[in-house]
C-alpha positions as a Markdown table, in Angstrom:
| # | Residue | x | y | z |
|---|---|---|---|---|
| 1 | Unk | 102.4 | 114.0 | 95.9 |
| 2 | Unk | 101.9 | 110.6 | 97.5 |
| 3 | Unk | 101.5 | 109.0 | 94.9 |
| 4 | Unk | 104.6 | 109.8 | 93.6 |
| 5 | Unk | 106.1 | 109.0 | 97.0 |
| 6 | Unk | 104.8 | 105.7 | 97.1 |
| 7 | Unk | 106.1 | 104.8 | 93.4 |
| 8 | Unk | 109.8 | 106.0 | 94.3 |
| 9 | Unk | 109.4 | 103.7 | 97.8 |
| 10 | Unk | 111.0 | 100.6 | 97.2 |
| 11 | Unk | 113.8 | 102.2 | 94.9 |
| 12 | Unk | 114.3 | 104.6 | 98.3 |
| 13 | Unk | 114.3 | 102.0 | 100.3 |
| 14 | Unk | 116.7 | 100.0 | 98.4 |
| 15 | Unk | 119.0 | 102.9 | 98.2 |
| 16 | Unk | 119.1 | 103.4 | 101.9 |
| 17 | Unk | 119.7 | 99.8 | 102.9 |
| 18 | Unk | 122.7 | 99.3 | 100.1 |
| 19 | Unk | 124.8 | 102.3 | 102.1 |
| 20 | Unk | 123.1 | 102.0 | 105.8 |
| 21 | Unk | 123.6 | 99.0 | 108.5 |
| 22 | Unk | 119.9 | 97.7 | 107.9 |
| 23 | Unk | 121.4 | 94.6 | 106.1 |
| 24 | Unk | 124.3 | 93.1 | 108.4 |
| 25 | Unk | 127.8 | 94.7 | 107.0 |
| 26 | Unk | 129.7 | 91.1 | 107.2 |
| 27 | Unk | 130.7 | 88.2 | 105.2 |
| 28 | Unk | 128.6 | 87.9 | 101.9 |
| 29 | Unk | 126.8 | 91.4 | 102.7 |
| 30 | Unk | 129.6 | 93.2 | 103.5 |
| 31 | Unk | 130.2 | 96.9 | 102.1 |
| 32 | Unk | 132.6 | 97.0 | 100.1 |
| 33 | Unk | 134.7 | 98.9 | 97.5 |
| 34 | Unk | 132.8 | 97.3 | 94.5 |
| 35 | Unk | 128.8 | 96.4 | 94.0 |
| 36 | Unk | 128.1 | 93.5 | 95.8 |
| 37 | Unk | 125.1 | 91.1 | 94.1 |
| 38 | Unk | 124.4 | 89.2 | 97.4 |
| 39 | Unk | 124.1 | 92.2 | 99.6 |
| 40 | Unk | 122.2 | 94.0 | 96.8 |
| 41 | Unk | 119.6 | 90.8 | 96.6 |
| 42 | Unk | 119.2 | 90.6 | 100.5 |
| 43 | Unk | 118.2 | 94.5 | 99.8 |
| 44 | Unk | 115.5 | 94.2 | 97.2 |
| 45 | Unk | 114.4 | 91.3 | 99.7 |
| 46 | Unk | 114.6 | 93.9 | 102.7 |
| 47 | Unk | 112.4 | 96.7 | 100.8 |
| 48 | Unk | 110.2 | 94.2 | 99.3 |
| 49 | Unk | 109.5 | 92.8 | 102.9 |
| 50 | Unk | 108.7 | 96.5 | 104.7 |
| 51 | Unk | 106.2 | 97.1 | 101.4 |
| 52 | Unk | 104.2 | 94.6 | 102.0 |
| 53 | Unk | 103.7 | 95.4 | 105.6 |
| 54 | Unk | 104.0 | 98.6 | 105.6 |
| 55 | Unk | 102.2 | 99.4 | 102.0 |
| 56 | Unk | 100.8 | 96.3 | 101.1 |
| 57 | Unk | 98.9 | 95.5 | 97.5 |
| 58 | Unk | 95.4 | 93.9 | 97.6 |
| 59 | Unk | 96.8 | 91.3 | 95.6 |
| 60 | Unk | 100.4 | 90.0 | 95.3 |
| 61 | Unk | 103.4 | 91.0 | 96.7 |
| 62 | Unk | 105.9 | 93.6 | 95.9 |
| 63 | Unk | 108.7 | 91.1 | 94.7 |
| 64 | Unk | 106.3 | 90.2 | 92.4 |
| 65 | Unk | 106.0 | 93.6 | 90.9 |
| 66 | Unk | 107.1 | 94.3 | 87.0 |
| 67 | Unk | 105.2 | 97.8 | 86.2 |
| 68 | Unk | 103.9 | 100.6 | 87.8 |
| 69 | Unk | 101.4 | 102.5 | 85.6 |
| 70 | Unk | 99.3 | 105.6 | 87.0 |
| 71 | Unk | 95.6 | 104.5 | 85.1 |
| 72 | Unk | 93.1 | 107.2 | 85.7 |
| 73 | Unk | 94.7 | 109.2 | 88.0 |
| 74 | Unk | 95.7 | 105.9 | 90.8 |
| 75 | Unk | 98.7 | 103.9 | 90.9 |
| 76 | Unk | 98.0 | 100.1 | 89.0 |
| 77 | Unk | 100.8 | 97.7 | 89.8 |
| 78 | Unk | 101.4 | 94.9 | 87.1 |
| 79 | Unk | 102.5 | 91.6 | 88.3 |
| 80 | Unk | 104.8 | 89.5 | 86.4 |
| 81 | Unk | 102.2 | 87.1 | 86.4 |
| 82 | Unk | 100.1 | 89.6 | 84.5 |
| 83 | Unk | 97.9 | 90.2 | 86.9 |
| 84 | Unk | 97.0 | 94.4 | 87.9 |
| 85 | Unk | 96.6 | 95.1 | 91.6 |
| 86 | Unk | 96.4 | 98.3 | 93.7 |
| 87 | Unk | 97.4 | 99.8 | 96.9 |
């Protein structure tokens, strides 16, 4: 079960911060009746940030991350750089 919690933690936390007050509500990242690319980019930025202190990889950082593969029953995390990490 964890595991699956902690693969579905940064969309989560991206979803919570697009429709909550975590990222400021004015000018650029202001909600509003359309998506919004610069209040979605300061979310991904948000989420990626709490990851890495909260959950952090033994090698890179979560804004980094392109895949995550379950290898042998744990969670591998590709890099974009290529590179495979872990929790």
């Amino acid at each position: 079960m964890m595991k699956l919690q902690l693969m579905f933690a940064r969309e989560v936390c991206m979803m919570y911060c697009f429709i909550s007050n975590v990222i400021a509500n004015k000018d650029k990242t202001a909600i509003g009746s359309s998506y919004n690319p610069v209040r979605a980019q300061s979310v991904v930025q948000w989420a990626n940030d709490f990851l890495d202190k909260t959950i952090p990889l033994t090698d890179g950082s979560y804004s980094q991350l392109k895949f995550i593969n379950i290898q042998q029953n744990k969670l591998e995390f590709t890099l974009v750089n290529g590179n495979h990490t872990l929790v």
